[in-house]
C-alpha positions as a Markdown table, in Angstrom:
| # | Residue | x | y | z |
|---|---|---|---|---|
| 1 | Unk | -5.6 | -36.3 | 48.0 |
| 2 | Unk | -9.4 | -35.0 | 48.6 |
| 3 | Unk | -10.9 | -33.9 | 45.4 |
| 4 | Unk | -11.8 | -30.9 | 44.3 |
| 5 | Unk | -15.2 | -29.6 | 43.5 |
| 6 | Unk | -14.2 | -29.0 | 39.6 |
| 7 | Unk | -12.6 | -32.0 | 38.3 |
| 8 | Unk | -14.3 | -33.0 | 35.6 |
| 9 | Unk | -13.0 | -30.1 | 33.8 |
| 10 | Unk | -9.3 | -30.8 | 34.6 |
| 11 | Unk | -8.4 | -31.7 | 31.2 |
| 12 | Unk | -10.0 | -28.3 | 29.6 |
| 13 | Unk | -8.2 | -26.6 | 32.6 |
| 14 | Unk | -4.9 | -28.1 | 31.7 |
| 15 | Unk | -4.9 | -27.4 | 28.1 |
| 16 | Unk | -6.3 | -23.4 | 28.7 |
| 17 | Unk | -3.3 | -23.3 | 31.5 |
| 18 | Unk | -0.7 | -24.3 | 29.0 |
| 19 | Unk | -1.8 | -22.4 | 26.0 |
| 20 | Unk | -2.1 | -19.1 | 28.0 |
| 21 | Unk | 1.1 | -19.4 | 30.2 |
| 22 | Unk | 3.8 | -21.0 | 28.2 |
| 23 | Unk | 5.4 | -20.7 | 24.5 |
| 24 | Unk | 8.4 | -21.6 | 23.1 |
| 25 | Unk | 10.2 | -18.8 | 25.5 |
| 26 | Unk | 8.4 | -19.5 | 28.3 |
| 27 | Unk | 7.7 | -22.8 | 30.4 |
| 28 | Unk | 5.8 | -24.2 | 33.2 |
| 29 | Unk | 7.0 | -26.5 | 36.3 |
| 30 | Unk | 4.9 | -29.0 | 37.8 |
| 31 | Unk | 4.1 | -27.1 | 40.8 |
| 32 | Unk | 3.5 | -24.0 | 39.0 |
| 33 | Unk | 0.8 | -26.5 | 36.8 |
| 34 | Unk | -0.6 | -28.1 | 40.0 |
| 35 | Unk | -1.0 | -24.7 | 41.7 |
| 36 | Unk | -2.7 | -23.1 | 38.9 |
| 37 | Unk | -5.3 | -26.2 | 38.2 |
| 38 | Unk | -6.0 | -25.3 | 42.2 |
| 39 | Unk | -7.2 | -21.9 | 41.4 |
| 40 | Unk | -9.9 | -23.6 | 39.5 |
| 41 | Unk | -10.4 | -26.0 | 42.4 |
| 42 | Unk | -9.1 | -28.7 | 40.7 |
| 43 | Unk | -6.5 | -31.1 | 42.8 |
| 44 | Unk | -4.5 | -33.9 | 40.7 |
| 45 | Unk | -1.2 | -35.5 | 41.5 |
| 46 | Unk | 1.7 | -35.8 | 39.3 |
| 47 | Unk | 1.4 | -39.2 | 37.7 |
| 48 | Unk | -2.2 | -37.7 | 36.5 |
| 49 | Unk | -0.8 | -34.7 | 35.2 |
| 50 | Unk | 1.9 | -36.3 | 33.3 |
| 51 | Unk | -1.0 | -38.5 | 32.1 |
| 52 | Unk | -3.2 | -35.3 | 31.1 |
| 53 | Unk | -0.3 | -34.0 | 29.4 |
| 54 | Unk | 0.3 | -36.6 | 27.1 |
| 55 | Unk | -4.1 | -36.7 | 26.5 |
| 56 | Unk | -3.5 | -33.5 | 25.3 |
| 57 | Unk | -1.7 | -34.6 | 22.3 |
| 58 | Unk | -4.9 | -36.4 | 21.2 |
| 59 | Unk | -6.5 | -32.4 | 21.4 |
| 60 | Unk | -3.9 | -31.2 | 19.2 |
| 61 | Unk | -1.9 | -29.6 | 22.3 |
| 62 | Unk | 2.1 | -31.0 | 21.8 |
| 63 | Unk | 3.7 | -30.2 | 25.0 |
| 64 | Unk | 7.5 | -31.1 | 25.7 |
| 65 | Unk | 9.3 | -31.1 | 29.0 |
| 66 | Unk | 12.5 | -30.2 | 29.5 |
| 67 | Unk | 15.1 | -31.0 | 32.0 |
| 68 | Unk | 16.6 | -27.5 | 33.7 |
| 69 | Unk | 18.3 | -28.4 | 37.0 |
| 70 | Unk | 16.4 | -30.5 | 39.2 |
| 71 | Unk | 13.2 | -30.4 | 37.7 |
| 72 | Unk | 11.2 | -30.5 | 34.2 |
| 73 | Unk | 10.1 | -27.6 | 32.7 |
| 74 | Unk | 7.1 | -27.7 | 30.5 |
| 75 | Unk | 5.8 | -25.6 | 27.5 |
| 76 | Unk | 3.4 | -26.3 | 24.0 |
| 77 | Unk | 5.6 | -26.7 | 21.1 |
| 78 | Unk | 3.2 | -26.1 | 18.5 |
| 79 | Unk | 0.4 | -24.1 | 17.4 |
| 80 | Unk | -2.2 | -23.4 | 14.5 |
| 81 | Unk | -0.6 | -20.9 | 14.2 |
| 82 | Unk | 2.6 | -19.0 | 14.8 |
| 83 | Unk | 2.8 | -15.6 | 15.4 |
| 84 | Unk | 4.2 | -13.8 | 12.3 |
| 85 | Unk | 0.8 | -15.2 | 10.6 |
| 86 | Unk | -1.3 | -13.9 | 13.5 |
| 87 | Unk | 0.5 | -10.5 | 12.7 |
| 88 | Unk | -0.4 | -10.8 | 8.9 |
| 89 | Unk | -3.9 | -11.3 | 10.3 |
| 90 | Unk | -4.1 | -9.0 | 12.4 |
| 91 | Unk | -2.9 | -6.5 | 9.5 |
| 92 | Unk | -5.2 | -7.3 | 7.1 |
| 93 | Unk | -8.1 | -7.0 | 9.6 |
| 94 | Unk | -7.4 | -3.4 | 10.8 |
| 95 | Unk | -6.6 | -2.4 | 6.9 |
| 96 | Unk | -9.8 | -3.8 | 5.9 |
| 97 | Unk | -11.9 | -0.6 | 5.5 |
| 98 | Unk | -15.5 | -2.9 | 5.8 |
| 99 | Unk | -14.5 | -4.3 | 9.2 |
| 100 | Unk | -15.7 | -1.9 | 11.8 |
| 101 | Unk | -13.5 | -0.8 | 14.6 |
| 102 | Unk | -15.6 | -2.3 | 17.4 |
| 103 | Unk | -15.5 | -5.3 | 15.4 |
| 104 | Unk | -11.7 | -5.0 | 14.3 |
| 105 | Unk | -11.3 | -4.8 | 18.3 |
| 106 | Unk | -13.2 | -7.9 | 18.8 |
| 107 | Unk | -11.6 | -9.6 | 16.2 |
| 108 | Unk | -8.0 | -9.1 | 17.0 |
| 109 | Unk | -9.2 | -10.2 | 20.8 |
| 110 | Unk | -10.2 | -13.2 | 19.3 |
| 111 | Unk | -6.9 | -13.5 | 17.5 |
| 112 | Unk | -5.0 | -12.9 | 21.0 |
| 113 | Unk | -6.0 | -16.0 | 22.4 |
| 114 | Unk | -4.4 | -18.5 | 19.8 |
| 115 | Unk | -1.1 | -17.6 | 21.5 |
| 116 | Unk | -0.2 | -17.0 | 24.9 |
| 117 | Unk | -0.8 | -13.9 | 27.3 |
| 118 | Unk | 2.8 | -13.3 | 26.3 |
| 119 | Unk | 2.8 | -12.8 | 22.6 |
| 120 | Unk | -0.7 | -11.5 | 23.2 |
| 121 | Unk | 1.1 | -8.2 | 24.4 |
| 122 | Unk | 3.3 | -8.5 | 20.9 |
| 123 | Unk | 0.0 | -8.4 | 18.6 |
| 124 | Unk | -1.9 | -6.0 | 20.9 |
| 125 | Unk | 1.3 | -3.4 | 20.8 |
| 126 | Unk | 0.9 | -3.5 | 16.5 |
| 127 | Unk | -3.5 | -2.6 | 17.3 |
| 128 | Unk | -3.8 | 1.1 | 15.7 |
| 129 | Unk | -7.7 | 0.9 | 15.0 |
| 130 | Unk | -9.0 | 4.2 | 16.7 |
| 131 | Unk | -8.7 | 6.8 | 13.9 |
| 132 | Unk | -8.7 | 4.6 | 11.0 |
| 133 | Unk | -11.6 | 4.9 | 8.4 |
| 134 | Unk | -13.6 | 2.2 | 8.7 |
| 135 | Unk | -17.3 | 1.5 | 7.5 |
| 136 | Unk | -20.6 | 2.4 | 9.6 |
| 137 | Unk | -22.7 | -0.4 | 9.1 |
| 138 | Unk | -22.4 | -3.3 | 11.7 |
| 139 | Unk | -25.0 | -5.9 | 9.8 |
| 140 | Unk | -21.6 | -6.7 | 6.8 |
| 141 | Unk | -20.9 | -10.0 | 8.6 |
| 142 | Unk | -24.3 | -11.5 | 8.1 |
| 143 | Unk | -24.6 | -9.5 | 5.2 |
| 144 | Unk | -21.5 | -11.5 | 3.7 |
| 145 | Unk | -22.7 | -14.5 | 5.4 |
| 146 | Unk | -26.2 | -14.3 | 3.5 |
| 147 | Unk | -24.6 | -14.0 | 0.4 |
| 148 | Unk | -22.4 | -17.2 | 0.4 |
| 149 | Unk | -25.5 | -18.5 | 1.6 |
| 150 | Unk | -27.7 | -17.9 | -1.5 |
| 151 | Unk | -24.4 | -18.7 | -4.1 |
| 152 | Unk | -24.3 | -21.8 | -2.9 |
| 153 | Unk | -27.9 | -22.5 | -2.8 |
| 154 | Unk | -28.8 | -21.3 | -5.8 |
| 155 | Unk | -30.7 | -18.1 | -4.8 |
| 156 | Unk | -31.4 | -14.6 | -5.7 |
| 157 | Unk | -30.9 | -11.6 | -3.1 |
| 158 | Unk | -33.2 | -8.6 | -2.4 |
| 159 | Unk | -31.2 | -5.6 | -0.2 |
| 160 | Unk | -31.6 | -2.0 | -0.2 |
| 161 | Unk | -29.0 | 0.3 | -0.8 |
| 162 | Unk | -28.1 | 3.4 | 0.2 |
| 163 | Unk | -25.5 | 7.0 | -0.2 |
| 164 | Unk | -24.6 | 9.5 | 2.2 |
| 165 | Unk | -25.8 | 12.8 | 1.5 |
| 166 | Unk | -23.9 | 16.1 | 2.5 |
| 167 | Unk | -25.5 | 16.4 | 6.5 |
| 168 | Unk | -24.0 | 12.9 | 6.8 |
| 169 | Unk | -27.4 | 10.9 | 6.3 |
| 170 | Unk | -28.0 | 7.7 | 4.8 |
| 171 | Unk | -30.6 | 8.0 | 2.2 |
| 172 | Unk | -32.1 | 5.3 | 0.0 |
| 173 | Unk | -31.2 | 4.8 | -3.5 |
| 174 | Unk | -33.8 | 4.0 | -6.0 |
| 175 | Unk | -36.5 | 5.7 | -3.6 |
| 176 | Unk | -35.8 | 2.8 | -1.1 |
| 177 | Unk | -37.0 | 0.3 | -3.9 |
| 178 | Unk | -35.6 | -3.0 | -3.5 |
| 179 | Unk | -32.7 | -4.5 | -5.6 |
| 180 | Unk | -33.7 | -8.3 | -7.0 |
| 181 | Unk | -29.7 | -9.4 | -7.9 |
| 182 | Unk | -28.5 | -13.0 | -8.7 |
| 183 | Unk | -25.3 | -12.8 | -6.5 |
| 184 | Unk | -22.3 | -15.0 | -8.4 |
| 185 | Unk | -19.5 | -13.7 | -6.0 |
| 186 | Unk | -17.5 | -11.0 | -3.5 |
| 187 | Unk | -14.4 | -9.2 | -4.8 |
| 188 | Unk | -12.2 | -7.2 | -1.9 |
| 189 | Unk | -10.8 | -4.4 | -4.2 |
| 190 | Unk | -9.4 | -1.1 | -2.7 |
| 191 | Unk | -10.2 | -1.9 | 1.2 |
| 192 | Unk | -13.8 | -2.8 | 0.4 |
| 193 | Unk | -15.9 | -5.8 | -0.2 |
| 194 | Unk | -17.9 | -5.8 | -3.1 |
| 195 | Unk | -21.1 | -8.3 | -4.5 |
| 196 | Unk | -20.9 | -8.8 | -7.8 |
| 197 | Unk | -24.6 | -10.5 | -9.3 |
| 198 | Unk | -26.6 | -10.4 | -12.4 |
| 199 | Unk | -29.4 | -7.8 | -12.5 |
| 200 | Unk | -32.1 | -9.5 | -14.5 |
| 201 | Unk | -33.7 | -6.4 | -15.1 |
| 202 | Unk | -31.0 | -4.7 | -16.6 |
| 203 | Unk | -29.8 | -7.7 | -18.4 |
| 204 | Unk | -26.1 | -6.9 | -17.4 |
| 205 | Unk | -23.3 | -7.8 | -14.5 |
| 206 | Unk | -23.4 | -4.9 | -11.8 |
| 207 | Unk | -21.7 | -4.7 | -8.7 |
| 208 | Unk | -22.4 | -3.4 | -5.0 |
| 209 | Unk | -21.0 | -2.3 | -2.1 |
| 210 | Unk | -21.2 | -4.3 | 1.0 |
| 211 | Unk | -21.2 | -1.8 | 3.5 |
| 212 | Unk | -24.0 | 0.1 | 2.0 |
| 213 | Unk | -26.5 | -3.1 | 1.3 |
| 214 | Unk | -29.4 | -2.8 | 4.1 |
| 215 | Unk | -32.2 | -5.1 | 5.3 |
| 216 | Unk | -30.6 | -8.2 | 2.6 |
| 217 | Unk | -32.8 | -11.4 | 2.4 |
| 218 | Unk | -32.1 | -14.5 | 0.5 |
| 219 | Unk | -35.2 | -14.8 | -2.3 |
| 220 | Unk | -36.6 | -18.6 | -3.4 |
| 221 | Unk | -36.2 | -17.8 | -6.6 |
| 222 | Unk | -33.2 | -19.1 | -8.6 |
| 223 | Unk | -30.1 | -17.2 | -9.9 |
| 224 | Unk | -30.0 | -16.1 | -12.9 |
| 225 | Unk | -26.9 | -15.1 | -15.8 |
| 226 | Unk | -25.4 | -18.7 | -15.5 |
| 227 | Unk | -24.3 | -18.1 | -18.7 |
| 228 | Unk | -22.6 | -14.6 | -18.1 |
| 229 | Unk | -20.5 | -16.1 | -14.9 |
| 230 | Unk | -19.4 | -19.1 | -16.9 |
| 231 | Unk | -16.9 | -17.7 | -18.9 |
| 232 | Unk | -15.8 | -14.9 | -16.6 |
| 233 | Unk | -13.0 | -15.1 | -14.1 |
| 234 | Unk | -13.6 | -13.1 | -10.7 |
| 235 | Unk | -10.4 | -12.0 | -10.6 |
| 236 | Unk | -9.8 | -10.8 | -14.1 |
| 237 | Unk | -13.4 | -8.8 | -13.1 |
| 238 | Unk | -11.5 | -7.4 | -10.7 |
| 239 | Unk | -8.0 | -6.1 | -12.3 |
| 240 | Unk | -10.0 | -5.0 | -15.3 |
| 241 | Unk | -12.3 | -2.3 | -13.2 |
| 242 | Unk | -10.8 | 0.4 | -11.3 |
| 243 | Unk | -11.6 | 0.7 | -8.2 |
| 244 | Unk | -14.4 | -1.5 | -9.3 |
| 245 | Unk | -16.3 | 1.2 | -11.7 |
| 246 | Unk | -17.9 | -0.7 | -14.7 |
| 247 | Unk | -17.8 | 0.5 | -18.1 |
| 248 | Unk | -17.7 | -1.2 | -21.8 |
| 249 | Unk | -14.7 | -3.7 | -21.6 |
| 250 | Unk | -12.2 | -2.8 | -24.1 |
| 251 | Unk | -8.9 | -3.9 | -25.1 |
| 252 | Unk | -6.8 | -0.8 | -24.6 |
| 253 | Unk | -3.4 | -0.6 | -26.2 |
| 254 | Unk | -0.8 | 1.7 | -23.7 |
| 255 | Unk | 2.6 | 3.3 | -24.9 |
| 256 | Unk | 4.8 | 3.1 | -21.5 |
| 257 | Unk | 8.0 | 4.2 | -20.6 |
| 258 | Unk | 10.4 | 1.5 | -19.2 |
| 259 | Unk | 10.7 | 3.0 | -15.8 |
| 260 | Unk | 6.9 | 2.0 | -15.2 |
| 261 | Unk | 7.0 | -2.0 | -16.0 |
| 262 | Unk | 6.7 | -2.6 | -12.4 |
| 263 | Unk | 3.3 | -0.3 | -12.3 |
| 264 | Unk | 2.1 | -1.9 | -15.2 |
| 265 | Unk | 3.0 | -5.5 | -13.9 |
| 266 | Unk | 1.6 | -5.1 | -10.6 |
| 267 | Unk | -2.2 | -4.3 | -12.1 |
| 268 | Unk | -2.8 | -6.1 | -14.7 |
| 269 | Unk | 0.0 | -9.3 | -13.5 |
| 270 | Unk | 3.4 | -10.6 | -15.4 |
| 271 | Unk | 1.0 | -12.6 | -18.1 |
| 272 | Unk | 0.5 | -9.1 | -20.0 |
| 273 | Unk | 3.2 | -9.0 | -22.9 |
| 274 | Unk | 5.6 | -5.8 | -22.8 |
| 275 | Unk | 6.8 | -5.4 | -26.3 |
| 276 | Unk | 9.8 | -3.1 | -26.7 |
| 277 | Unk | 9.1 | -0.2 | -29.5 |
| 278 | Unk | 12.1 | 2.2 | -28.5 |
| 279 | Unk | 14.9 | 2.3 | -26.0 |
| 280 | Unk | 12.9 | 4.5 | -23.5 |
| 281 | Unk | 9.3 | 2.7 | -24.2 |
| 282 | Unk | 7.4 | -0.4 | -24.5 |
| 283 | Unk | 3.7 | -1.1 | -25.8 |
| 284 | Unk | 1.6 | -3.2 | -23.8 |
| 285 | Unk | -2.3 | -4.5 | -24.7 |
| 286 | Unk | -4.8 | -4.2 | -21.8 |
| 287 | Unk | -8.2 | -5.7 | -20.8 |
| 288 | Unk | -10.0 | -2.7 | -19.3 |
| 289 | Unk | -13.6 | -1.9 | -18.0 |
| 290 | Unk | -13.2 | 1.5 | -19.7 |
| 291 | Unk | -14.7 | 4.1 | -17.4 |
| 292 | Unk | -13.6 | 7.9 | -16.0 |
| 293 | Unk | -11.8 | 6.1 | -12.9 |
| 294 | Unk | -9.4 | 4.0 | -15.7 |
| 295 | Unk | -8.9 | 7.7 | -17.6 |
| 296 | Unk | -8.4 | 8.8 | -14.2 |
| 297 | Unk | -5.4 | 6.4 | -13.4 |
| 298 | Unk | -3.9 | 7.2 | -16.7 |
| 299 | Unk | -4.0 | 10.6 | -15.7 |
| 300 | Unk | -1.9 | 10.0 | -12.5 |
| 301 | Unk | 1.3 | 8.5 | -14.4 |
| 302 | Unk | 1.7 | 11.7 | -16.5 |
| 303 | Unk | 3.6 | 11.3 | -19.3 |
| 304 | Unk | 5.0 | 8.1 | -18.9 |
| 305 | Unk | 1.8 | 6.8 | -20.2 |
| 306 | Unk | -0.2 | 7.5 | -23.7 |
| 307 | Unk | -3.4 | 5.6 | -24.8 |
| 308 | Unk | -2.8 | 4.4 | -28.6 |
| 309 | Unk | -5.9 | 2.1 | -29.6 |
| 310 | Unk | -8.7 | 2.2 | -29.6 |
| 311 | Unk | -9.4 | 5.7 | -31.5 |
| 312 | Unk | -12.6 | 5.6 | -29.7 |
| 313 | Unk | -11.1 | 6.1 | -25.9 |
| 314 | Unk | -8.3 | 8.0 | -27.4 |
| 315 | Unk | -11.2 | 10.2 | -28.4 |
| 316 | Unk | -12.8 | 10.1 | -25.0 |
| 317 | Unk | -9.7 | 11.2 | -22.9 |
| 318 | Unk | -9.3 | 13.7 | -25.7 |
| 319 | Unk | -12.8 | 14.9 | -24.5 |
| 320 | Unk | -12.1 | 14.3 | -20.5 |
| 321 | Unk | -8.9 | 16.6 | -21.1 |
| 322 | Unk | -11.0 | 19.3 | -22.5 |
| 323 | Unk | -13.7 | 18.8 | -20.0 |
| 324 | Unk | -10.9 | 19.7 | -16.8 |
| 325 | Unk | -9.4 | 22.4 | -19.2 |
| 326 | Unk | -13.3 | 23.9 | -19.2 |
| 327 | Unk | -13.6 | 23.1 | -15.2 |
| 328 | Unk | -10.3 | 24.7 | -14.3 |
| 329 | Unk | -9.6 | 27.3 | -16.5 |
């Protein structure tokens, strides 16, 4: 058999054949193998491929044949990954608000081709990105990627940051100053990526958007706030801050009807001890960044929920009630 002008790729041929054409509802005979290596002007004989097939095991590739009639039918039995998590994937990337849609697109095509051009058309039919609000600003990836780089070398950050203003501009916060921040981590709360860092200047824990950091470099100088980040857990930051607002941190004691243990379970977790004071309500003690979005969330359970303790932001939703009274009367 006269060789053809490609064979030192056959192996890389074989296992792209078998990955895109077969799964675990769809197989491959040996002709169908041998003529598809031929469209890549590749010619092998049987006793190769059966060879080849079995090399691909050493790649990772398991394929199993299968007797059906007069022949073996061939397919990969296993992947990275299987499909229901490639659909979990694929959901959290077009729910992620910071991924754009032209990179939510090219994602998800990326994703496509760790199954086969079957179950390909599965994930694509579940891709509903066009409409969908998703952030502006491309640079996020690198941006992200620059700050795990300075965390784990020990770095501080410089970035500008910006708003949008009512005709739909970005404009510069700070008079396009730059930010000097000591970055310590990235919290994804409420469909957005967030860097929270230690502003030396300040003397206090801040946090920023992603999407709205511009031009970010990684400084030579060293972090600094060691000592803040060493007793605080990233994900208690980020149940105690609504919608990641900051505010003085407080322990916050909430009257709550019954009906509402799941609400108050699913923010602040099952650890949070609901103590029984009636038949119709419980009391519950809260670690909260106390701030206008946590009076805000109050708000939008009504009655259901009274602040008891402190008097202090008793006092201050006292004086947020009055304020809306003023603004809507």
């Amino acid at each position: 058999m006269p060789r053809g002008t490609n064979q030192k790729f056959k192996l890389y041929r074989l296992a792209q054949i078998m990955l895109e054409k077969t799964d675990d509802d769809h197989y491959i005979t040996m002709p169908e193998i041998m003529a598809a290596l031929g469209e890549y002007e590749i010619t092998a004989d049987r006793k190769s491929i059966y060879n080849d097939l079995r090399d691909l095991e050493t790649l990772g590739i398991e394929v199993e044949g299968e007797p059906v009639g007069n022949r073996y039918h061939y397919h990969v039995v296993s992947r990275p990954f299987e499909l229901p998590e490639l659909k979990l994937l694929v959901d959290a990337i077009q729910s992620s608000k910071f991924i754009t849609e032209r990179k939510t697109n090219a994602l998800i095509r990326k994703l496509e081709k760790l199954v086969s051009k079957y179950e390909a058309i599965k994930l694509q039919r579940q891709v509903y990105v066009s409409g969908r609000i998703k952030t502006m600003n491309e640079s996020i990836y690198y941006t992200v990627d620059t700050i795990h780089n300075a965390i784990s070398e020990n770095r501080k950050i410089r970035f500008q940051y910006f708003q949008w203003n009512v005709k739909k501009e970005m404009e510069l916060r700070h008079n396009g100053a730059y930010y000097h921040i000591s970055p310590w981590g990235l919290s994804w709360d409420h469909e957005n990526y967030y860097l929270v860092g230690y502003d030396s200047d300040a003397e206090k824990i801040k946090h920023y958007r992603v999407d709205k950091m511009l031009h970010l470099q990684m400084t030579e100088e060293e972090r600094e706030g060691k000592e803040h980040f060493a007793r605080m857990n990233m994900a208690d930051y980020a149940k105690k801050s609504f919608s990641m607002f900051g505010g003085k941190e407080q322990e916050v004691k909430l009257l709550v009807e019954n009906r509402l243990a799941g609400v108050i379970i699913d923010r602040f977790g099952k650890n949070v001890m609901l103590i029984p004071v009636d038949e119709e309500h419980f009391s519950v003690n809260v670690d909260v960044y106390v701030s206008n979005q946590f009076l805000g969330w109050i708000f939008s359970l009504g009655e259901s929920v009274k602040i008891v303790e402190p008097d202090e932001v008793v006092e201050r939703m006292k004086q947020e009630i009055e304020r809306l009274r003023v603004q809507y009367k």
